[in-house]
Backbone as a chain_set.jsonl record, in Angstrom:
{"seq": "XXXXXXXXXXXXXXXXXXXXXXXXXXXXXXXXXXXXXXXXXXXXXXXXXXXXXXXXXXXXXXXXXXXXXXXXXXXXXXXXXXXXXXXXXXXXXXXXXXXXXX", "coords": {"N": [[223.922, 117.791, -93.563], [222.458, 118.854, -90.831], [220.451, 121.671, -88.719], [221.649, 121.749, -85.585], [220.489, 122.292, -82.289], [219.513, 123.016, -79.205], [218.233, 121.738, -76.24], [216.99, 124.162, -73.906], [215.334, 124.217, -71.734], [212.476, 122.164, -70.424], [208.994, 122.001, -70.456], [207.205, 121.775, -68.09], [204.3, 120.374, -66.877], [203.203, 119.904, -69.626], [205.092, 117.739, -70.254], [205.163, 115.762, -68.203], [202.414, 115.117, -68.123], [202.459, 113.706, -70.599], [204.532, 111.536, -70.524], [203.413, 110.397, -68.489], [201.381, 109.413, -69.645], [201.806, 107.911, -71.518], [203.144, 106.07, -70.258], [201.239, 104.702, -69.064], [199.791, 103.972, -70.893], [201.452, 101.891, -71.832], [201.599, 100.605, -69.199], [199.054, 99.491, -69.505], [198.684, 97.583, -71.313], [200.977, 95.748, -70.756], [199.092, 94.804, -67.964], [197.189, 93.523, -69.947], [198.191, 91.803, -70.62], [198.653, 90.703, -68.49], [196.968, 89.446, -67.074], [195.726, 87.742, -68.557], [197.387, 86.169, -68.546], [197.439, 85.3, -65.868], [194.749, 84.538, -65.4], [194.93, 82.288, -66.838], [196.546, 80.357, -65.472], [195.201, 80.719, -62.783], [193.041, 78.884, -63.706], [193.971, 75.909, -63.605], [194.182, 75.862, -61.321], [192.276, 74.451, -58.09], [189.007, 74.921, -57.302], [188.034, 75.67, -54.968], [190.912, 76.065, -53.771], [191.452, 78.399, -54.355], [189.384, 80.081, -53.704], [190.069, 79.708, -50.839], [192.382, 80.967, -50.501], [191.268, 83.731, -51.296], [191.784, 85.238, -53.767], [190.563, 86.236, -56.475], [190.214, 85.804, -60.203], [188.865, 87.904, -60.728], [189.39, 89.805, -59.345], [191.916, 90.469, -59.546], [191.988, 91.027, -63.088], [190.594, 93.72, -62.438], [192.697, 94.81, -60.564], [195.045, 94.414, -62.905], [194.537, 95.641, -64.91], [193.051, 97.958, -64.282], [193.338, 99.507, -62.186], [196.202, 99.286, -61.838], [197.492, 100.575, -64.107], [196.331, 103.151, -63.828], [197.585, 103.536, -61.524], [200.238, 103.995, -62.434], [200.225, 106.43, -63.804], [199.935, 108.012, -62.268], [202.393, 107.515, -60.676], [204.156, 108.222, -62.595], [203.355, 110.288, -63.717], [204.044, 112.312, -61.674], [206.763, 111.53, -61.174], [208.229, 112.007, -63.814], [207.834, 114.858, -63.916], [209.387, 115.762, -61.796], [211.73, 114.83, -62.817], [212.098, 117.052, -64.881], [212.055, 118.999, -63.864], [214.803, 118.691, -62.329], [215.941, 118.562, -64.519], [215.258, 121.254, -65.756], [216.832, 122.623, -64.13], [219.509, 121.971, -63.85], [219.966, 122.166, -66.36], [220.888, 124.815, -67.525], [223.687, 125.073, -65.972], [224.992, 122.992, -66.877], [224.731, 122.308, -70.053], [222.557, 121.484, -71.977], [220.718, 118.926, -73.62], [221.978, 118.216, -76.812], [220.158, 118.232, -80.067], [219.965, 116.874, -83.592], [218.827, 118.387, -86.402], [216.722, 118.224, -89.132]], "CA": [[223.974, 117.94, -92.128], [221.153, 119.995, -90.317], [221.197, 122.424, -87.844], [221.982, 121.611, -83.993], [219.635, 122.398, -81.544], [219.717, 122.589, -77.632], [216.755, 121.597, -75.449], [217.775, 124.376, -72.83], [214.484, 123.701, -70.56], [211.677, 121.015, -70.292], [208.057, 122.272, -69.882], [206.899, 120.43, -67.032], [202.964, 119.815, -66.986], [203.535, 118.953, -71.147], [206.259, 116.088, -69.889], [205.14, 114.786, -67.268], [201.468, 114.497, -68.703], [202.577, 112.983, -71.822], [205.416, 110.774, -70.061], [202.641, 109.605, -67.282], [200.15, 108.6, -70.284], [202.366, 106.597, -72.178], [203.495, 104.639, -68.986], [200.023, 104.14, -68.487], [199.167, 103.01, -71.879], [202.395, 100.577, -71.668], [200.965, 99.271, -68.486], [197.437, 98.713, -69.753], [198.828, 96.656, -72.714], [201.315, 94.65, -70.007], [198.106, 94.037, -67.578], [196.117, 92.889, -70.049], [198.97, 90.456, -70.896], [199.444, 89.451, -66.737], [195.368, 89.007, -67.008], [195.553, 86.526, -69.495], [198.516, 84.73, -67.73], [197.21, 84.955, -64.337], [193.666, 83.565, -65.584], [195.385, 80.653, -67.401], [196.869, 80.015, -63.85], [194.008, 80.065, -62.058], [192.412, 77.838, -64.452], [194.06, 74.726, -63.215], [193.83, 75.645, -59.795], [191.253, 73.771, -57.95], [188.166, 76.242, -57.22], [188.147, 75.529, -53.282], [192.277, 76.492, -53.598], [191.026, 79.954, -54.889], [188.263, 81.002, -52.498], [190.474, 79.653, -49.259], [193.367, 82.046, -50.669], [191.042, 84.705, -51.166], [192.162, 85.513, -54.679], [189.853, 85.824, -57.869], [190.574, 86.213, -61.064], [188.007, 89.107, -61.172], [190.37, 91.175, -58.797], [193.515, 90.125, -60.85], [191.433, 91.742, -63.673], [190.508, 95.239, -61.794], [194.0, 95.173, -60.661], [195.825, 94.964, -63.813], [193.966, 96.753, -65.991], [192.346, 99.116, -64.041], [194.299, 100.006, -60.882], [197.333, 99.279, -62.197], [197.216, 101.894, -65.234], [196.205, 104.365, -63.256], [198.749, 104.322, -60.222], [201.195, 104.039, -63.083], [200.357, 107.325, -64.601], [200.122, 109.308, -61.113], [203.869, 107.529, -60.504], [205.022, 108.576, -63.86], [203.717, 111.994, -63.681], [205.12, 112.601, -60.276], [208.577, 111.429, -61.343], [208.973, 113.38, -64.739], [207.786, 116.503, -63.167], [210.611, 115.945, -60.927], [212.909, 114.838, -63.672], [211.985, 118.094, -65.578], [212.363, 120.032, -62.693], [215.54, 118.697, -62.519], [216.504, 119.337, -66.242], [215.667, 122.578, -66.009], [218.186, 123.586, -62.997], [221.063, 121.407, -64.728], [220.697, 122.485, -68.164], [222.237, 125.925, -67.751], [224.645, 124.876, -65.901], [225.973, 121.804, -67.495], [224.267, 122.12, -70.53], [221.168, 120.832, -72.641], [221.021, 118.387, -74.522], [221.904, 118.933, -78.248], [219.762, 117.445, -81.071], [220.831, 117.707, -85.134], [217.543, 118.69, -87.188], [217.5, 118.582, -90.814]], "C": [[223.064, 119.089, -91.733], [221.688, 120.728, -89.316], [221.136, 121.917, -86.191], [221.658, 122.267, -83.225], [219.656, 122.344, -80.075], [218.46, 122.797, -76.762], [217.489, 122.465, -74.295], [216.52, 124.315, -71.526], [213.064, 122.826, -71.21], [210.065, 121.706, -69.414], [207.009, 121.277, -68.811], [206.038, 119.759, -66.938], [203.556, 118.745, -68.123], [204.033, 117.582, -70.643], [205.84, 115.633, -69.429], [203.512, 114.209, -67.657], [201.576, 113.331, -69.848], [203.54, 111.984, -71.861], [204.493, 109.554, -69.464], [201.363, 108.698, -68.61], [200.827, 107.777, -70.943], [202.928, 105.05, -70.923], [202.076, 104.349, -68.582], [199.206, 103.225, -69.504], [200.194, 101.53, -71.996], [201.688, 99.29, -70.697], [199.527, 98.799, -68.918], [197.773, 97.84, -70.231], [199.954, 95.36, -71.381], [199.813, 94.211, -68.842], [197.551, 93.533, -67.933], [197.063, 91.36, -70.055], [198.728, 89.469, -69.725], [197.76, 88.823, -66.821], [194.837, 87.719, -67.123], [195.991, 85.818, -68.718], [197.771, 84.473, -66.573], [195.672, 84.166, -64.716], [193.738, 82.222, -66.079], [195.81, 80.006, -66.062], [195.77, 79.471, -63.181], [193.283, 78.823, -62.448], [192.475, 76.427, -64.317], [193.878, 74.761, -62.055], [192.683, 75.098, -59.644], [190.484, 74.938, -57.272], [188.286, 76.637, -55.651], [189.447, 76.076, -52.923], [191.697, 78.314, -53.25], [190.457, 80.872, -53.683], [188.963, 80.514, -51.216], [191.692, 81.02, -49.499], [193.105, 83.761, -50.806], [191.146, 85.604, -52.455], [191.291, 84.832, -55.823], [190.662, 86.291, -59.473], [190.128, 87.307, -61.597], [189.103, 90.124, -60.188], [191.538, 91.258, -59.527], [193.357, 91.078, -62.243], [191.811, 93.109, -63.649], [191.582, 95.234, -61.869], [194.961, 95.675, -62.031], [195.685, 95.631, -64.46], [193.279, 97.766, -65.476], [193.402, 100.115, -63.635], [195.551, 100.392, -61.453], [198.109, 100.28, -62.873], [197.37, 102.939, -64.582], [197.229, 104.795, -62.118], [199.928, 104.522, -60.905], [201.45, 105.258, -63.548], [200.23, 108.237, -63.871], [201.13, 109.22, -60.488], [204.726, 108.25, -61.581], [204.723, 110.005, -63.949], [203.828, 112.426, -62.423], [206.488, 112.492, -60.741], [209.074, 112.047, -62.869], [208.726, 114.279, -64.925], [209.179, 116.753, -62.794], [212.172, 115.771, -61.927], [213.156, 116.25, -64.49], [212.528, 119.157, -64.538], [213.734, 119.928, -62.494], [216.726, 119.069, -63.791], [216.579, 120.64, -66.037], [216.527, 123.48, -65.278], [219.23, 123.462, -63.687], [221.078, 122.092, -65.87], [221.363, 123.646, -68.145], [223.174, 125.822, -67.299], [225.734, 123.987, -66.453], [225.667, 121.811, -69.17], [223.124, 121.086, -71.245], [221.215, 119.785, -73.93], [220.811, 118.674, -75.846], [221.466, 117.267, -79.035], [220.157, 117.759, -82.752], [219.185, 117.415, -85.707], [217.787, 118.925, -88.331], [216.001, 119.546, -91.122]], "O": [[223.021, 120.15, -92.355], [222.858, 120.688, -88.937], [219.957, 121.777, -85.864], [222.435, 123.213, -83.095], [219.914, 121.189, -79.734], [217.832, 123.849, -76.642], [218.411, 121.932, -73.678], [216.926, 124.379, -70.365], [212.741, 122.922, -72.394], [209.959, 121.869, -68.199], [206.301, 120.291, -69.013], [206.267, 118.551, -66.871], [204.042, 117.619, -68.017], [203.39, 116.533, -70.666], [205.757, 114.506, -69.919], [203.298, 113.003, -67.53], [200.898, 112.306, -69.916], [203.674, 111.395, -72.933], [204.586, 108.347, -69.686], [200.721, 107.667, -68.411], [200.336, 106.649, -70.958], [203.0, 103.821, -70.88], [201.932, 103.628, -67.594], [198.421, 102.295, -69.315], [199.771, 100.391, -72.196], [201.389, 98.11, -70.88], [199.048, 97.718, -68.577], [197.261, 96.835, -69.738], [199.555, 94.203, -71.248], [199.49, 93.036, -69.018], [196.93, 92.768, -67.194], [196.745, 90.242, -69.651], [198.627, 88.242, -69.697], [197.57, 87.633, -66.571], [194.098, 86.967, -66.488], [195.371, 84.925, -68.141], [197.477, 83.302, -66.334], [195.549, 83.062, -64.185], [192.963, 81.285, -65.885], [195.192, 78.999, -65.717], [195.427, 78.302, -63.005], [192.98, 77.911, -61.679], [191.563, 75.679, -64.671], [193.4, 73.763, -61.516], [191.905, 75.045, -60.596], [191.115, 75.845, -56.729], [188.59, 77.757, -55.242], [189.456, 76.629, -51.823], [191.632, 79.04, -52.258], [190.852, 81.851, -53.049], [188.365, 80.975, -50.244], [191.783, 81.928, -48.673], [193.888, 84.695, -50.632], [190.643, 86.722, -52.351], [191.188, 83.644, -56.131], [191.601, 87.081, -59.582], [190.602, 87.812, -62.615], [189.462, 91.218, -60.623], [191.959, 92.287, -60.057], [194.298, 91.794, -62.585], [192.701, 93.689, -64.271], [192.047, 95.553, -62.963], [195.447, 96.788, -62.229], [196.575, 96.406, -64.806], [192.84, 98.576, -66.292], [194.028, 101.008, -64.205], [195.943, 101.554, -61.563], [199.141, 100.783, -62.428], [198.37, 103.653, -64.654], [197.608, 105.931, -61.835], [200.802, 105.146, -60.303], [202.623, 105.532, -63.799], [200.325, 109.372, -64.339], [201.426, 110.141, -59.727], [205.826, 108.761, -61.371], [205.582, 110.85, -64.2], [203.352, 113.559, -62.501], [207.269, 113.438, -60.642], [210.207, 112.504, -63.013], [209.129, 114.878, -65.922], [209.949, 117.604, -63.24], [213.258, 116.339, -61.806], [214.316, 116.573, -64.746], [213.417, 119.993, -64.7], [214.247, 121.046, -62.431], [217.833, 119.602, -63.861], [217.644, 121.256, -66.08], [216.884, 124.625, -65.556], [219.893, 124.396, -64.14], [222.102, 122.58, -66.35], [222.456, 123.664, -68.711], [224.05, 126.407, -67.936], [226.951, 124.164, -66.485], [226.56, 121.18, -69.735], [223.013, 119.919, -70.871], [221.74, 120.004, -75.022], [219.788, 119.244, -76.228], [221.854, 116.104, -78.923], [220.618, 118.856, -83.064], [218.522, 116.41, -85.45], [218.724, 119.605, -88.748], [215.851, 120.129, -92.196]]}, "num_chains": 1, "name": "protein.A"}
């Protein structure tokens, strides 16, 4: 049995940088997925459908994999700033969470 450990605060940049890039690498890897799907889609559509709707598969693209990524990782480090920020008020009062380390 190791020793027991208490996270009593959460450095905030660190977190929320390294929170916001993994939700950003998650979403790259799901856009490329919707990419695929949404181009198989299109694919049966009839071409004239497409251009009256206004919708390419080249914006579908940008979107998922570009856009997407990126607003993901300026939502995600916005919100575990704020989660940190929150950790670090709570933890002295309620305490921090305890980890066991060998």
């Amino acid at each position: 049995m190791g020793d027991i450990k208490e996270i009593k605060s959460v450095p905030v940049v660190p977190f929320a940088l390294i929170t916001g890039a993994v939700l950003a690498v998650v979403t790259l890897i799901m856009g490329i997925i919707m990419t695929i799907f949404t181009a198989s889609i299109l694919a049966m559509v009839p071409s004239d459908a497409i251009s009256t709707a206004g919708f390419s598969g080249a914006f579908s693209a940008v979107f998922f994999i570009i856009v997407w990524p990126i607003m993901a990782f300026i939502g995600g480090f916005i919100m575990y700033a704020i989660l940190a920020l929150i950790y670090n008020l709570l933890a002295p009062k309620i305490g921090g969470i305890k980890l066991e380390l060998e």
